[in-house]
Structures are given as structure tokens and as C-alpha cells.
N, C-alpha and C positions, 0 to 999 in steps of 0.2 A: 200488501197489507201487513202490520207492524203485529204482533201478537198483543193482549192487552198485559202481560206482567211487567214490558221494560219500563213503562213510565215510572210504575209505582218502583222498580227498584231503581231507577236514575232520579226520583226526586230525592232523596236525602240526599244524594252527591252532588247535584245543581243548587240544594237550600246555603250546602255546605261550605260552597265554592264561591257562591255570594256574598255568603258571609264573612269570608276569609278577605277576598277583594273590598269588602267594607272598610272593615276593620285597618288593612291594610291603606286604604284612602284617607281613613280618618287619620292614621298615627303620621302620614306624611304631609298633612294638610296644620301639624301642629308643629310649630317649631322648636329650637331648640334655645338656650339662656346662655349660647357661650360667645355672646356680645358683649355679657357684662360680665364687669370683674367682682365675681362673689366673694373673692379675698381682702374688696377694700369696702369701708364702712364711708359714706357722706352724709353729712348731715347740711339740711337745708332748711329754713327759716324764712318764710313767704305766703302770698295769698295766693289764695285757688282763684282758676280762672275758669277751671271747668273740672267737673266732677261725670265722668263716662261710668255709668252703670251696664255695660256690655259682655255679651259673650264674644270671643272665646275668652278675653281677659278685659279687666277693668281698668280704664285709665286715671291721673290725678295731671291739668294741667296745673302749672303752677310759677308765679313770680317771684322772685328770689330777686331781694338787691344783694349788691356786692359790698364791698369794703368802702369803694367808692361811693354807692349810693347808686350807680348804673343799673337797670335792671334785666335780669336775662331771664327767659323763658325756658320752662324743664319740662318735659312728657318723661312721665312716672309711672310703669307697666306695674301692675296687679295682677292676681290670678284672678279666676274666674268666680262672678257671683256668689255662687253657691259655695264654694270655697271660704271665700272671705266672710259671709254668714257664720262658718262656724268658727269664727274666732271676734265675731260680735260687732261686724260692719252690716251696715244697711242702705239701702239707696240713698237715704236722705244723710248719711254720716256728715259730708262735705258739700257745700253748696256754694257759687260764686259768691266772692270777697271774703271768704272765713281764711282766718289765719291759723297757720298748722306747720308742724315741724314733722317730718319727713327724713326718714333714715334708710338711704339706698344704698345699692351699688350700682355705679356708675357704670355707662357704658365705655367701653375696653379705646373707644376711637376718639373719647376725649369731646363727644359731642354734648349738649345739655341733656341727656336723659340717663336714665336707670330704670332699677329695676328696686321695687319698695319691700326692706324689710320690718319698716314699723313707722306708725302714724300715730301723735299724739295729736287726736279732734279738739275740734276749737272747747269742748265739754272737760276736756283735762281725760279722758281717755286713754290710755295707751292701747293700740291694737296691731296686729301685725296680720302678714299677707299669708295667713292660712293657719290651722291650726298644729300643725308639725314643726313652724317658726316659735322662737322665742329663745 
């Protein structure tokens, strides 16, 4: 038979320890931004094709013609909702067919995407991807 005092002093070290393994899940379950090259600016000029209001980050699909008039498709990584709220995005910012100009950094492997540091909304807006940017 167990005495009654160990539970009560093993639960602060078992709440402890879960919450450490939490924490611990969460911060490896988030990745990291060293795909894209933060040192180079792009600028891109096209229509959305899809506007993703999601956690854990928000996406901007988006058409881009080129020089030639060809057009390629770009996935444009955002921070998270709430994030972008405090620098004056909303679900409804972007909507298919609005035209918007988009200033990333590119990803590092030369593929069509990035990572957004500022969007000028079809509204004449300028906003950017968190309020620590600008």
C-alpha cells in the first residue's frame, strides 16, 4: 500500500514534465525559414489564385506573367493569422482574381515560392507579414 503524501508531492513534477514535453513538441513541430534567402528582395506582379487564411501560417497562391507573357504559379508563405491581424490583414484582404503586388524572399532552391515580406492589396494598402516587419 503506497502512503497518501507521494502523489500529492509527484504531481507538480509529472504537471512539470508534460509540460516541458509539450512545449518541447510544439517548438519541433514549427519549422524553420532557412529555405528562403532573406537577403534577396522579389517583387512580383499578378493575380491571386487562392488566398489560405490558416494556421500555423497563411498562404497567397498567386499568377505571375513573365517578360514573355508565360505564366508561372508562386505559393507565398505568411505568418500566422493572428500575426498578420496585427499589422492590418484580415481574412477577406485577398480574394480570387485580385491583383496585388507581393515582395518576397525567394526560396534559396530557385523554386516559384517564398516567403512574403509586403503586400500591396488590391485597396492601394501596403501591409506586411507581422508587425516587427517594415
Amino acid at each position: 500500500m503506497r502512503p497518501r503524501g507521494i502523489s500529492r508531492r509527484l504531481a507538480p513534477g509529472i504537471i512539470l514534465i508534460a509540460g516541458m514535453l509539450g512545449l518541447a513538441w510544439q517548438a519541433s513541430a514549427h519549422h524553420s525559414f532557412a529555405m528562403f534567402d532573406m537577403n534577396k528582395k522579389v517583387t512580383l506582379v499578378g493575380t491571386v489564385t487562392e488566398f489560405q487564411w490558416t494556421n500555423p501560417h497563411a498562404y497567397i497562391e498567386i499568377d505571375v506573367p513573365d517578360e514573355k507573357g508565360e505564366v508561372k504559379h508562386w505559393s507565398i508563405e505568411l505568418g500566422s493569422p493572428s500575426i498578420l491581424q496585427q499589422s492590418g490583414w484580415k481574412f477577406s484582404s485577398l480574394k480570387k482574381g485580385d491583383k496585388t503586388t507581393l515582395v518576397i524572399s525567394p526560396l534559396k532552391n530557385g523554386q516559384a515560392g517564398g516567403f512574403l515580406n509586403e503586400a500591396t492589396l488590391p485597396d492601394g494598402r501596403v501591409v506586411t507579414n507581422g508587425p516587427r516587419q517594415r
